[in-house]
N, C-alpha and C positions, 0 to 999 in steps of 0.2 A: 433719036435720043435713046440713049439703052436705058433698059428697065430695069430697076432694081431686085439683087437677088433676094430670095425670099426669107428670112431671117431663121438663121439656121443655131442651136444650141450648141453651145462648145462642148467639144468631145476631144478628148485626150488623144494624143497618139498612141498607139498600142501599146509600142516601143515601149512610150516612157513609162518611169519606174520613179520611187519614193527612195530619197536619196540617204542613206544612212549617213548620221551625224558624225562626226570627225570622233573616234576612240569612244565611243559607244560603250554605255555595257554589254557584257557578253548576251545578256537576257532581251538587247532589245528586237524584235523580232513582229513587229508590224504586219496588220492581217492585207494581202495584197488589196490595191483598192479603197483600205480604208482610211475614213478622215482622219486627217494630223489630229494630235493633239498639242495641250500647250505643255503636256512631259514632253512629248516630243521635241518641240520646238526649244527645252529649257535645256535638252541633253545637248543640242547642238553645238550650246555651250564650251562642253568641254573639250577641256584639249590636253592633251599629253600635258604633261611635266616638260619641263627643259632639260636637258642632263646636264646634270651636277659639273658646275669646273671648281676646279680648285682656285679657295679666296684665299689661303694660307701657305707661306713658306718659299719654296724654290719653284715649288709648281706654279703659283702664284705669278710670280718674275716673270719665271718664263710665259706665258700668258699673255701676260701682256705685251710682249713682242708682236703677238698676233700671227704668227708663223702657227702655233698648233695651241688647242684647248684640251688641256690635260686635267682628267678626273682628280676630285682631290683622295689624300693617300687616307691610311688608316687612321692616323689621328686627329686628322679635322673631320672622318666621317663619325669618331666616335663620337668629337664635342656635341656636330651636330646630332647626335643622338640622343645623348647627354640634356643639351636643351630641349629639344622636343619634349623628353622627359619631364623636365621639370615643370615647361609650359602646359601639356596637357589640364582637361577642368578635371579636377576634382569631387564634383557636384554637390558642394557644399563646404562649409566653414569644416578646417582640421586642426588640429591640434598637434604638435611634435614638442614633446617633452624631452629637456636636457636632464642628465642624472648621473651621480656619484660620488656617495657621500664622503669622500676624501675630498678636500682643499686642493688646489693646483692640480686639477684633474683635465683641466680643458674646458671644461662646460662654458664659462661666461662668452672666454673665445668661439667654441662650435657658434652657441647662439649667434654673437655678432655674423661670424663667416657666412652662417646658411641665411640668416635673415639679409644681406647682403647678395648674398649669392641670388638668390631664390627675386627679390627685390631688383636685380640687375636684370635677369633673365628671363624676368614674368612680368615683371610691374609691380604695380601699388599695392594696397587693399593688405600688407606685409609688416603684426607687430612684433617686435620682443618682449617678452614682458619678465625682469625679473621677480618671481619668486620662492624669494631667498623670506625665510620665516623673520628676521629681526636685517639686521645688515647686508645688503648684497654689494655686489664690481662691477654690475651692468652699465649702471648709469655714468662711472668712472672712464671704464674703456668704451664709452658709445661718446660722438660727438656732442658738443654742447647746445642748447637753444637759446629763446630766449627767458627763457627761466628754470629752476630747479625743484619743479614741483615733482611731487612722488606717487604712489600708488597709494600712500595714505590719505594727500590728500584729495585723490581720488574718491577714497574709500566716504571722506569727509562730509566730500559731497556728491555723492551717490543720488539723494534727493532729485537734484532737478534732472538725473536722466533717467525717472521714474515713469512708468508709463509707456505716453508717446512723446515726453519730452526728448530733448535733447539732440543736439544735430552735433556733426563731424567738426564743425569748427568750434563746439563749445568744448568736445574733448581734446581740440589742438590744444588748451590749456594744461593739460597733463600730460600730457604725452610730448616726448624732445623728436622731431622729424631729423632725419640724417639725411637730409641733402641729395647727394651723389649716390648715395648707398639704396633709396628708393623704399626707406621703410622706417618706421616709426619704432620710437623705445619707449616701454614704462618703465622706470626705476624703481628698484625698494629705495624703503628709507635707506638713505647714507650717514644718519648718527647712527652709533653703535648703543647708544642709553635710549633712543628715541621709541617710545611706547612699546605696549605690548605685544606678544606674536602675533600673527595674522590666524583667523580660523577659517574651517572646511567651507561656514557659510559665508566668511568674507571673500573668501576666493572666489565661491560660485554666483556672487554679487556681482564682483568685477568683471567675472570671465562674462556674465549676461549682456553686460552694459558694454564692453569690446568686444562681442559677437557681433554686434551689429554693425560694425565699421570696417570690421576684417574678414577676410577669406582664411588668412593663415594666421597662428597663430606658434611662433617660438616660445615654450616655456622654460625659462631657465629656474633650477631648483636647489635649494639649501643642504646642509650636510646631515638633517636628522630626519630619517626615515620614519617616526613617530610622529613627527608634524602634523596637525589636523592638516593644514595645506599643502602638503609635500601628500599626504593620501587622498588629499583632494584632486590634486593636479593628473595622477595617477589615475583614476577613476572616469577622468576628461580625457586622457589618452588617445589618439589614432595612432600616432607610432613613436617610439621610445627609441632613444637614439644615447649607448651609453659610451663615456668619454673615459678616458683615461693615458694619463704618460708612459711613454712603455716602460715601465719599473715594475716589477713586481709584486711592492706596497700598495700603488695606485690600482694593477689590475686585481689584486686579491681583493679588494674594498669594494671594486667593482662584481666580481664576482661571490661574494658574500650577500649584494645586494638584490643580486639576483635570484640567490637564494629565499631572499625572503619575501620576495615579489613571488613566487611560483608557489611560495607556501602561502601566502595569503588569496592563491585563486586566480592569481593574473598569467600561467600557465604563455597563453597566447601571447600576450603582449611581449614577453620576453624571447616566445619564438619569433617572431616576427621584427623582433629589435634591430637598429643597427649597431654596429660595434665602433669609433671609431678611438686609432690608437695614432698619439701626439709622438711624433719624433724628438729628439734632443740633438744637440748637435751631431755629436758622436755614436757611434751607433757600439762601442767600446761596451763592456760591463753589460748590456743588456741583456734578457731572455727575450726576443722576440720571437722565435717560432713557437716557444711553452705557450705563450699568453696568444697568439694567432690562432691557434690548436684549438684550445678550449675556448675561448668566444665563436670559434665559425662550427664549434660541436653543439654549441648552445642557442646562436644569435642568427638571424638569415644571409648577416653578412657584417666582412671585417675589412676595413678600409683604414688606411695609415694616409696621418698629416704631413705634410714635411716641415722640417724645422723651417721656419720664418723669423729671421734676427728681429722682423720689426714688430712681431708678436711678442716678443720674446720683451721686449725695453718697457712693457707695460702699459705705454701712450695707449689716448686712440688711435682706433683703428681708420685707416682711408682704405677702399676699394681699392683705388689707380694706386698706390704705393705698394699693394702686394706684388710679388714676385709671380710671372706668368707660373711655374710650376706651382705655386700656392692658391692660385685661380683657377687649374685645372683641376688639381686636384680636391682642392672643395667645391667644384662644378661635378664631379665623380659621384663625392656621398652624398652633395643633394641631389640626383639623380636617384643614386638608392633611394632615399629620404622619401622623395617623390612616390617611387613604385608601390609605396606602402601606404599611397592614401589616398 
């Protein structure tokens, strides 16, 4: 009968070696010999990237033949950049204010487009909120719910989201959800006699009590720069974003406004502002390079809408009805929008 060998401790082969993890950081660099650890074991994890094929276009097509996987080109790599953009965190609740105190400036539409935009591209957690000091458009061109309650009566009852009262379903009450669009609208009042203006502290009521339900916030604003809420809203600022038609009238209004932002101390905000400028159909009788000129001498950047016929007929607004170049290109300035907060 053979005897058993005498119990010997496991000893590695010399040879063997400690296997580096598949695309490793550059830094990882283990002392020969020594025990794993669980970074170790957590980096092994990763793994390259897949390279990028193209989901859009003719590359696309072709592709799916399955004969050759072809990179996508320059302009599905910007979208996807684009997004990125916009999804990045932000690390906290922002604020992007519309402004121009000329009428038919763009503003109510920006609001709609980026709060759409930004709501398509990101998710929830995404409000509008007009305020317009007496009468706003918001609540007109934003889809319907199931009731028409406003920022007043908001303001009304303010009470029970005092504290630690109040939960998200009790402000579905005020607020109209858009559907498809992935984001919430407050309305102003829509009578034109209906109460008094709004003030600096009923603004910073509201803004308190939708802080806690949003990440983003669109603020669409009024025509008079003296507003206690219009230098409210101002004051709550992370990035200003000012609208105007490329007309002359509309951009001088805009640019006079600016003027009075810089004198009143807000210097930054207006450097860091976006610009954007509404197409018309015709691009006939316009100044366009004058008013490009001085906003990109003034603002961090200037970005042009394209005319949109179904912007244009006043209805609300649907996402899936816009024109793909009217989804790119307000996927562009929220993008800007983005960089700035």
């Amino acid at each position: 009968m053979a005897h058993p060998l005498p119990h010997q401790p496991y000893q590695p082969a010399e040879t063997a070696s400690r296997v580096p993890p598949a695309y490793a950081e550059q830094d990882w660099n283990p002392e020969v010999g020594g025990a794993p650890t669980a970074e170790d074991f957590a980096r092994r994890r990763q793994v390259r990237p897949a390279d990028p094929v193209a989901t859009m276009g003719v590359r696309a097509v072709v592709n799916k033949t399955g004969l050759v996987k072809l990179a996508p080109g320059r302009h599905e790599l910007e979208l996807k950049r684009d997004i990125e953009t916009v999804r990045r965190n932000f690390g906290g609740l922002r604020q992007v204010t519309v402004v121009n105190p000329k009428g038919g400036a763009g503003k109510t539409v920006a609001i709609l487009l980026l709060a759409m935009t930004f709501g398509q591209k990101r998710g929830g957690y995404v409000l509008a909120w007009d305020n317009n000091e007496t009468q706003g458009t918001l609540g007109m061109r934003a889809q319907q719910d199931f009731h028409s309650r406003t920022v007043r009566d908001l303001l009304r009852d303010l009470g029970q989201f005092h504290g630690a009262h109040g939960r998200v379903g009790d402000l579905s009450q005020y607020v109209r959800s858009q559907g498809e669009g992935m984001f919430d609208v407050l309305a102003s009042d829509e009578s034109a006699t209906g109460g008094e203006m709004l003030t600096a502290a009923a603004f910073g009521e509201i803004r308190e009590v939708v802080s806690r339900f949003y990440k983003l916030i669109f603020v669409d604003t009024g025509n008079n720069v003296r507003a206690q809420n219009w230098q409210a809203a101002m004051d709550a600022t992370d990035q200003l974003v000012v609208t105007m038609s490329a007309r002359n009238d509309s951009a001088e209004t805009a640019a006079r406004m600016l003027d009075h932002l810089e004198q009143s101390g807000r210097q930054r905000l207006v450097r860091q502002a976006v610009t954007v400028v509404s197409m018309p159909p015709s691009r006939k009788e316009i100044d366009l390079p004058a008013i490009q000129e001085h906003f990109a001498a003034r603002t961090r950047a200037v970005l042009l809408a394209p005319y949109e016929r179904l912007i244009d007929t006043g209805e609300p607004i649907r996402y899936a009805q816009l024109s793909s170049a009217t989804r790119d290109a307000w996927l562009k300035i929220a993008a800007a929008v983005a960089e700035g907060l």
